[in-house]
GUPA-580676 format. One record per residue (C-alpha): x, y negated, z negated. Coordinates in steps of 0.05 Angstrom, whole numbers, plus 5000, padded with zeros to 4 digits. Layout:
XYZ
...
//
This chain:
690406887957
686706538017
688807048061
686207598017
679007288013
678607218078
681407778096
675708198048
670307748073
672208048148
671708708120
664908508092
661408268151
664208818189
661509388142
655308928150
655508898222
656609638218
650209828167
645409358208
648409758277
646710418239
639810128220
638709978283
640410618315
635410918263
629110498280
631310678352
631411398339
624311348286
621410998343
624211518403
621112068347
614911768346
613511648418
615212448424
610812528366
605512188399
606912468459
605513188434
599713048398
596412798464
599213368502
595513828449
588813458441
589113438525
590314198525
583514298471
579813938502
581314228569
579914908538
572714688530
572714538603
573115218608
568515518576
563715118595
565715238671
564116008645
557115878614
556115378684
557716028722
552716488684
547215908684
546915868751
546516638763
541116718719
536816158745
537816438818
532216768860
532017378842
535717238767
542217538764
545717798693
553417998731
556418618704
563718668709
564218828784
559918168804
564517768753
571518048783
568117908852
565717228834
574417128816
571817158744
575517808722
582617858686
586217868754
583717268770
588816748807
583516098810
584915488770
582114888758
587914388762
588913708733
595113348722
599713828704
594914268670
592514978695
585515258670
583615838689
577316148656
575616918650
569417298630
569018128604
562418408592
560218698522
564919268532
569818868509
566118478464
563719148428
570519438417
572118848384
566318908340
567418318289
574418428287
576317758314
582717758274
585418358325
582617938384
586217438372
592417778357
592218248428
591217528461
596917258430
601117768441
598618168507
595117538540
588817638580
591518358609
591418768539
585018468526
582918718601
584419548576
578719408524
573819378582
570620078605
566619958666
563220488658
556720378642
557119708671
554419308621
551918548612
550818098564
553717868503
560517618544
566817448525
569816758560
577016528558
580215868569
586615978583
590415248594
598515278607
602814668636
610314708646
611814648580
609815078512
605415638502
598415778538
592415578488
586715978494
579915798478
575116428459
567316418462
561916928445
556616678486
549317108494
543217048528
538816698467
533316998438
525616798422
527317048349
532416388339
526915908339
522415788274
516415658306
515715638386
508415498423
507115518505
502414948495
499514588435
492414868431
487915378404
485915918443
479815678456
483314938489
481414618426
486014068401
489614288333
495113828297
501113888251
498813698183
503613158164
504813118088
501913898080
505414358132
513114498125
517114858169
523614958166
528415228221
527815038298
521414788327
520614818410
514114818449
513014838520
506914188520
509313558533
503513348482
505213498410
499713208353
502112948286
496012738228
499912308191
496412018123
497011218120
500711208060
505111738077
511211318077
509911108011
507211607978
512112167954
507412617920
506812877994
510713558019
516213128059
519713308117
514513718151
520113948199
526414198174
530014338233
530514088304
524113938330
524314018411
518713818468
517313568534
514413008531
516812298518
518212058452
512111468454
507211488401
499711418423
492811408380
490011588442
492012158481
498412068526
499511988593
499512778616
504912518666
509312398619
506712658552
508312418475
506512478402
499012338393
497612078321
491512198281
491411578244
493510778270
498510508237
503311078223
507711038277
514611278253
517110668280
523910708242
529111198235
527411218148
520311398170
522311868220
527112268176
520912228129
517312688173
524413098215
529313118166
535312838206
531412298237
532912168314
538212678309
533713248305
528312938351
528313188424
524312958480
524513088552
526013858542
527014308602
521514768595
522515548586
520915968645
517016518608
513916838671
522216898707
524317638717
528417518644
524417318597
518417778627
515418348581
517818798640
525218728624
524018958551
520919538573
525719738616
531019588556
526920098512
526120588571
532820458618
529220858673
523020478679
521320288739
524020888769
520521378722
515321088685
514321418613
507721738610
501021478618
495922098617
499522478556
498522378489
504522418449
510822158414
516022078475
523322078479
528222048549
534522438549
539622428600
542523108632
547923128576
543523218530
543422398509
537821958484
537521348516
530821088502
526820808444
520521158421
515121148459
508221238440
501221428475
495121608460
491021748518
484421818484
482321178465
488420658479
489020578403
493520818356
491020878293
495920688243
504520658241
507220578174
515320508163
518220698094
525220888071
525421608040
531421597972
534622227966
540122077919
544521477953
542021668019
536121218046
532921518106
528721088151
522421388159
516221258206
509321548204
504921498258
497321678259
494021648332
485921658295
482321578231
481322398226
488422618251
494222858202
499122348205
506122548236
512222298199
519422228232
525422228196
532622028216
537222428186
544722148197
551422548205
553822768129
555123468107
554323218040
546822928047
541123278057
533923148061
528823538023
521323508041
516223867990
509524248007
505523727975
498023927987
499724388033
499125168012
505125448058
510625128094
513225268168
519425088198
523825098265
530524848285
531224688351
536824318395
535423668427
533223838510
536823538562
535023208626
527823098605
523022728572
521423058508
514223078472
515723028395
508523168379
508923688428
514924098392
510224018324
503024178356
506624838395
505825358339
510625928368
517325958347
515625748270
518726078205
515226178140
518625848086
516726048008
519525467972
515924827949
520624507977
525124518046
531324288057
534323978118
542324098123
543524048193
548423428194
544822978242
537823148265
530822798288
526023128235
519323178234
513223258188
506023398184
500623688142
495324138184
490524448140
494024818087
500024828128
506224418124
509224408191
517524138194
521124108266
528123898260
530923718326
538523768325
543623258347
550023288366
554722888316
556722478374
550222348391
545621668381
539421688358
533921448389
533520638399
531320228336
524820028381
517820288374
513620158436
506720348439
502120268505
496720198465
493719768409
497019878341
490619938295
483619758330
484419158360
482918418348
474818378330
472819068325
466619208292
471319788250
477019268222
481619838204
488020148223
495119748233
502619738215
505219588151
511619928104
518119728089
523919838154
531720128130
534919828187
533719328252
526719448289
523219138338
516019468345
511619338418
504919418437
504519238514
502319648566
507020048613
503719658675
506019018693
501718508657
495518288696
487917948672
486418698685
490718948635
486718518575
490818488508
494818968470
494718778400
498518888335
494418898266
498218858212
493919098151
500018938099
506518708073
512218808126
518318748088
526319018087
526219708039
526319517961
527018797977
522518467925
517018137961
518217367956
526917517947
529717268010
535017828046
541917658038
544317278098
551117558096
549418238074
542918448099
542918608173
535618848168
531218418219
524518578244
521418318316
514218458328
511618438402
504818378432
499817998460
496517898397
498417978329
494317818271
492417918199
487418458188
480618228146
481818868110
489318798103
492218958024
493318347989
498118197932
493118017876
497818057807
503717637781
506216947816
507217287878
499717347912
498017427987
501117758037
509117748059
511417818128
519017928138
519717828221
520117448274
512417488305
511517488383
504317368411
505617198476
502117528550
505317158607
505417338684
503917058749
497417118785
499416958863
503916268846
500616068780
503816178712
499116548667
501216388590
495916728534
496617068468
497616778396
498416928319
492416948272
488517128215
482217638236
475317248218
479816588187
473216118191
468516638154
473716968100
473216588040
479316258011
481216467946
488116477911
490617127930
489816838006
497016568020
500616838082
507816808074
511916938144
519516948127
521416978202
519416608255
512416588304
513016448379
505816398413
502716238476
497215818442
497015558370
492716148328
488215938270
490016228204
485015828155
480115218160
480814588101
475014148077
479213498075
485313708037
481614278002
482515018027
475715318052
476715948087
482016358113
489416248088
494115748068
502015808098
508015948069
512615968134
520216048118
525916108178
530916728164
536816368183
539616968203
535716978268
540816358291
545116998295
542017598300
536517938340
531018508333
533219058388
531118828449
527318258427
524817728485
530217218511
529716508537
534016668594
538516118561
546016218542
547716058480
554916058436
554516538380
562916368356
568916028384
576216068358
583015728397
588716198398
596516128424
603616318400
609115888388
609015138411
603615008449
606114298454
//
């Protein structure tokens, strides 16, 4: 019986012995497991992180080509000779890690389109050489580029990084200034506690002026923050009740004693606090060969430069290649009197069918000249009635080639006309340039035929002349106003480089400028609504005769765009910054309620324009702001609308297949 218990405690300790061996083994193996498991997840956050090495090794590459003497934006045959291209064999190594980073020009990134889903499967499954067949070199093209990170080791998958990165526009910031002044070299402040603006804030001074009230902090009946958005200089962030040090610069405040000497007073006035408070900026080359008004024109008019649209014609000009392509924007001149008169945009409904529309009047006493875009659809059609007019006149005619054409030419030349008996005339060529205008009793139509594969002309109105009579004219009349279908960007600058000789080319706007059937004080969808407007000048400013809203809660005027006063060049070695944003005769115009200027865009200035003057905190002439950012400026750009010469990421996205461990 002895023998049995012992015998069964034996068996005990050994199936003891035996479960604490097998426990053993297990912690052994949970511990092996999590050293692996460890290991991989080091191996993969070494591998992301390594990706972002190389992108930014891309946007390093592109920096220092565009900052170069002269600036250089690579097309594909500089970046496959700079060992950027697909074929590339250089790597950055470290450890056991390869990175090798390659760049494709917008080819590439416009086949894509905003289908990143099939980008990222052809890199996935094809690797950088499917993604290489997207690239058609010819035209060699630029900017926006494509970078990849591609980062491999000996063991798992490649991971890819992907970045969108573009040259960043003027349109991105809120509110951008040269320096911090009035035209005049007065001093002018931000209005702590009354001004708001919301979206990014940048200005060239190093000396930025805040009036902050003395019980500001306290007192929350005040507007609070005044910036909503980064707010960017170049001076130090020191706080002075004098003026600063022009050495180093800083924040001169109005009154003592409001220094936002803590971060809850600070994010009282930037909302973020210290986060969205940046000194020390790098300022913004506007004079370089990128951000110059020269490289826009030649944007709008590729040949420029070469062959210079036309200075000693007045007319409505387009540029057309030998096959019979239109590669430029308008172009407008009016060699009279260096003023156009008026340009109104409107949207014509026929049916479902918007048509973007754009008269143009070159003097008070002229018939105005309306052009339509007429898009490729059997289906659609585009009637235009007799109006006033007693007869109508018509003629098709097919686009020339290897020229530059004279819309107001083809209208003015009265040969080649047919009557037409109808009150109204149809247009059923699929995709045609049509165009309209009332002389006398007769209504002349020109359609100019496109073929369907065809563009149109560029979304970009420039005009070497004012638009409207310009800024103090004794005759305060003229200007643009409407409603736009689609993207514009609209320019008056003159076709010679930009000089003290040249003087200023201004804009007048004389009313709302708004997207077609938005209702004024609706914001435009920001994921919807790809309509943006850019206006470009020297000066741009409110006309004293401009059409106010005076009914219902929504009074004043309403300004959808992003609004670019700016004349910068170089005389000899000096930079030359002018031109602003204002209101025509702010300090004599009476403020009234219907006065309220509402700019849903952005403003980017060389000096700091007037709009309105207060008695204390009491409106006394002039207008009172309501400036809004349109967030989707962060994104999206007016054509050819002014860049910083900066690159900027627009999207990034990581991509592999199978264990990338």
């Amino acid at each position: 019986m002895i023998k049995h218990k012992k015998g069964g405690a034996l068996l005990y300790s050994l199936l003891i012995i035996f479960l604490i061996f097998m426990l053993a083994m297990a912690i052994i193996n949970i511990s092996q497991g999590q050293l692996n498991l460890n290991s991989s997840k080091r191996r993969f956050i070494q591998k992301v992180e390594l990706t972002d090495l190389g992108i930014n090794i891309g946007i390093s590459y592109l920096t220092t080509l565009i900052n170069s003497t002269p600036n250089i934006i690579p097309d594909t045959n500089r970046i496959n000779g700079d060992s950027f291209g697909p074929n590339t064999t250089r790597t950055v190594n470290i450890g056991n890690y390869r990175i090798r980073t390659i760049i494709f020009d917008q080819d590439v990134v416009n086949f894509y389109n905003n289908n990143t889903n099939q980008l990222l499967q052809d890199l996935t499954n094809g690797g950088v050489n499917l993604i290489s067949t997207r690239d058609n070199t010819t035209p060699l093209e630029g900017p926006p580029y494509l970078i990849i990170s591609e980062v491999t080791t000996n063991t798992g998958s490649p991971l890819y990084k992907i970045a969108v990165t573009d040259l960043e526009n003027f349109n991105r910031f809120a509110y951008f200034t040269n320096v911090e002044l009035t035209p005049s070299g007065s001093e002018i402040w931000f209005l702590v506690s009354r001004d708001q603006l919301t979206g990014p804030v940048r200005t060239n001074s190093n000396i930025v002026k805040w009036a902050i009230p003395t019980d500001y902090y306290t007192n929350n009946s005040y507007i609070k923050p005044t910036f909503k958005g980064t707010f960017t200089f170049t001076g130090n962030k020191q706080y002075y009740t004098s003026t600063p040090p022009s050495s180093t610069g800083g924040i001169k405040l109005y009154y003592s004693g409001t220094t936002p000497d803590t971060e809850a007073k600070l994010s009282q006035i930037i909302e973020g606090g210290s986060s969205k408070f940046r000194g020390n900026a790098d300022k913004i080359n506007l004079t370089s060969s990128i951000t110059s008004e020269d490289t826009v024109k030649k944007k709008v008019w590729p040949r420029y430069g070469n062959t210079n649209p036309p200075t000693s014609q007045t007319g409505i000009f387009l540029d057309v290649d030998n096959s019979g392509k239109i590669i430029s924007g308008i172009y407008i001149n009016d060699a009279a009197d260096n003023n156009v008169y008026s340009i109104d945009l409107k949207g014509v409904n026929q049916g479902t069918t918007i048509y973007p529309a754009y008269t143009i009047q070159f003097d008070q006493t002229s018939s105005p000249i309306t052009i339509y875009k007429k898009d490729t659809d059997n289906s659609r059609t585009l009637n235009i009635t007799k109006g006033s007019a007693s007869t109508i006149k018509y003629k098709v005619l097919d686009i020339p080639s290897n020229q530059v054409v004279n819309l107001k030419e083809l209208i003015d030349n009265t040969s080649g006309y047919t009557s037409f008996s109808g009150a109204n005339y149809t247009v059923n060529d699929p995709k045609a340039i049509v165009l309209e205008q009332t002389v006398g009793t007769e209504k002349r139509i020109v359609v100019v035929r496109l073929a369907d594969s065809n563009k149109f002309f560029q979304n970009t109105i420039w005009v070497n002349d004012n638009i409207g009579n310009p800024l103090g004219s004794t005759n305060k009349t003229g200007g643009l106003s409407g409603e736009y279908v689609e993207p514009l960007s609209i320019i008056a600058k003159p076709v010679s480089s930009p000089s003290s000789s040249t003087g200023f080319y201004d804009i007048r706007i004389k009313g709302d400028l708004k997207p077609y059937a938005l209702p004024i004080g609706n914001k435009p969808d920001p994921n919807s609504d790809k309509r943006v407007l850019g206006l470009y000048a020297d000066r741009i400013f409110i006309s004293r005769n401009a059409t106010l809203n005076t009914t219902g809660t929504n009074k004043g005027i309403y300004i959808y765009s992003s609004i670019m006063a700016l004349k910068a060049y170089k005389s000899g070695s000096t930079d030359v910054v002018d031109g602003y944003f204002t209101v025509e005769d702010y300090n004599i115009w009476s403020y009234s309620n219907n006065n309220i200027l509402h700019v849903y865009g952005g403003i980017i200035q060389g000096y700091r324009g007037a709009v309105g003057t207060f008695s204390g905190s009491t409106p006394y002439t002039g207008f009172t702001k309501d400036y809004q950012y349109d967030n989707r400026f962060a994104f999206v750009a007016p054509p050819n609308f002014p860049t910083t010469g900066n690159y900027i990421i627009l999207w990034s996205s990581f991509a592999s297949k199978g264990n990338i461990y």
